[in-house]
C-alpha distance (Angstrom), angle and dihedral (degrees) to the residues before:
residue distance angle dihedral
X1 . . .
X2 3.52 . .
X3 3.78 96.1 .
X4 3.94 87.4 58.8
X5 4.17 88.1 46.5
X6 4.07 84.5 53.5
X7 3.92 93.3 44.5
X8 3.99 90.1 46.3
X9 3.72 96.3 46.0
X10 3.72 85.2 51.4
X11 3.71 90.1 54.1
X12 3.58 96.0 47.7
X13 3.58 90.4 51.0
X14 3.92 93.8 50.7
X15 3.77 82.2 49.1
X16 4.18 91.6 53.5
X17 3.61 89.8 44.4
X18 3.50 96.4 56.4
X19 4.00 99.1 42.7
X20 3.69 89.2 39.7
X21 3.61 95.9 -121.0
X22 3.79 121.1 158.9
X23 3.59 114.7 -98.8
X24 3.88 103.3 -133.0
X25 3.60 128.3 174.0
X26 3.61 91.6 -126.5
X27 3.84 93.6 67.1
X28 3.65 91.7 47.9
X29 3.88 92.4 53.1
X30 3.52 88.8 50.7
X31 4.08 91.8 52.2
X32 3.75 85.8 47.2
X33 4.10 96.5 55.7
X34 3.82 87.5 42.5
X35 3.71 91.7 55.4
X36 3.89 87.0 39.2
X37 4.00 94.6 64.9
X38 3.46 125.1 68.5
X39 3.83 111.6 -148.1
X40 3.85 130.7 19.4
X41 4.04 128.5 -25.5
X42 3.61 121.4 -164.1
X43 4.35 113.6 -161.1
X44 3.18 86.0 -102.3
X45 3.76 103.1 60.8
X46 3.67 92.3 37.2
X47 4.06 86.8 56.3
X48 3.68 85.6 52.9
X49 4.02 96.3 50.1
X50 3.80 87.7 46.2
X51 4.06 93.4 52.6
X52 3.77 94.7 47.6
X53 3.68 87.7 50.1
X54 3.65 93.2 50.1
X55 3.68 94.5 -117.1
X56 4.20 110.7 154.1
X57 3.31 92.6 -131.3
X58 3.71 129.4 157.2
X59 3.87 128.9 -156.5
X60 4.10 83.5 -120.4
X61 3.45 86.4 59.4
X62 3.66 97.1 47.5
X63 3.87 101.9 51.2
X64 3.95 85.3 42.6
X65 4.05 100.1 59.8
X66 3.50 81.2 33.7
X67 3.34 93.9 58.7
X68 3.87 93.4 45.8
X69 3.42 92.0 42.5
X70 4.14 88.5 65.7
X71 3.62 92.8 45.5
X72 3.82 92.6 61.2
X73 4.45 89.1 35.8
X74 3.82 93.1 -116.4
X75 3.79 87.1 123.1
X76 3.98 129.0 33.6
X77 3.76 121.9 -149.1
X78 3.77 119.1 -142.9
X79 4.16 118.9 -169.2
X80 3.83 96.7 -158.7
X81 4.16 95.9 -158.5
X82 3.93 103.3 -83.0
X83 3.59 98.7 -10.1
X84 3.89 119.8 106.1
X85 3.72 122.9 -97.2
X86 3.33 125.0 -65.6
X87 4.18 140.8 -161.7
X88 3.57 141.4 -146.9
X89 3.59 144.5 166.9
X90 3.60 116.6 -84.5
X91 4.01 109.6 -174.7
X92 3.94 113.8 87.4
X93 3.71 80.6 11.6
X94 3.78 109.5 114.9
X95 3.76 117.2 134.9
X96 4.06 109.4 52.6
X97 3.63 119.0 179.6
X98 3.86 122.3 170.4
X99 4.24 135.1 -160.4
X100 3.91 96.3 -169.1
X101 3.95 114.8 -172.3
X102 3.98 108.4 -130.8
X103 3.89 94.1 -165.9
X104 4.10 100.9 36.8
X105 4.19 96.1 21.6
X106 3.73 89.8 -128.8
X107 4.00 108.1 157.6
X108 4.04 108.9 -161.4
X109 4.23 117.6 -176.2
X110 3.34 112.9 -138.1
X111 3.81 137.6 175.8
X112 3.66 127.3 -135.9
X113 4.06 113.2 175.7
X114 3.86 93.4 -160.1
X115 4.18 83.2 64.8
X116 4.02 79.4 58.4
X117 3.90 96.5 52.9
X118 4.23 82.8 54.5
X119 3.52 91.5 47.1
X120 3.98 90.8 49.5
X121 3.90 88.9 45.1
X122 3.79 94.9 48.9
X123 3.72 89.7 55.7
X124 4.09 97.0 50.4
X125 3.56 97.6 40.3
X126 4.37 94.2 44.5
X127 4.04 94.5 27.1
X128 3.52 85.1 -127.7
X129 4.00 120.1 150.6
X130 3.52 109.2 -135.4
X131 3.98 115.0 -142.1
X132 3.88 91.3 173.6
X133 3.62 150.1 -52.6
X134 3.57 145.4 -140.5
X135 3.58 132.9 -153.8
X136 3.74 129.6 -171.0
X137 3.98 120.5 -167.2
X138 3.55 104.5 -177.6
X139 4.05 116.2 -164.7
X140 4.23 134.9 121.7
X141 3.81 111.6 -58.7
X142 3.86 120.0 -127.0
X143 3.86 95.4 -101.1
X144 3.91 90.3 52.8
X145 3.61 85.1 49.2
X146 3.51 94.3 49.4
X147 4.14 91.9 45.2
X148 3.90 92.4 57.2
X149 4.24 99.2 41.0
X150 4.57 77.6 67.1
């Protein structure tokens, strides 16, 4: 993990350089508890890790290095159906499938290798490089189920 934190920071750097953005410790603190969770961070939360960390972060600040974290794919943004934004890691991160809950909002990853065979076949028959995908199926989750059979 921290060999992908090194080569990310080194990205995002590049990425600074280039756009002649300031390179402030806040946005690399913010890359570095991104790449610290596994799993999907609203602003919210993040604010909250920041805080207890003792990080002088403002929401500004968040949505901003978010924001420029997207535009050079460090970061992916998922809009689970009504449920506010969320944020992942997007290096290292190429195969994204999603069970999200429509009664409870519950969003479970899962893995399914067949998906990976389509992905594979998509890119021979199309000659199309695949960089990475995302799939949302969007339905009641087992618990829900469970909660409304009583």
């Amino acid at each position: 993990m921290e060999k992908i934190k090194e080569t990310v920071k080194e990205i995002f750097t590049a990425y600074l350089r280039q756009k002649k953005y300031r390179k402030t410790p806040e946005r690399y603190a913010i890359l570095d508890e991104i790449y610290s969770h596994a799993g999907h961070l609203d602003i919210e939360s993040l604010y909250r890790f920041m805080k207890s960390k003792n990080y002088r972060v403002s929401r500004a600040t968040l949505y901003n290095t978010i924001d420029l974290l997207l535009e050079c794919k460090l970061v992916i943004k998922h809009q689970f159906g009504d449920n506010i934004a969320q944020f992942e890691r997007a290096y290292n991160n190429k195969k994204h499938e999603h069970l999200v809950c429509k009664t409870c909002g519950k969003v479970e990853e899962f893995a399914e290798p067949c998906l990976e065979e389509i992905v594979k076949h998509v890119e021979q028959t199309y000659d199309f490089s695949v960089h990475h995908y995302l799939l949302y199926i969007h339905g009641v989750c087992k618990e829900c189920k469970n909660n409304n059979k009583q």
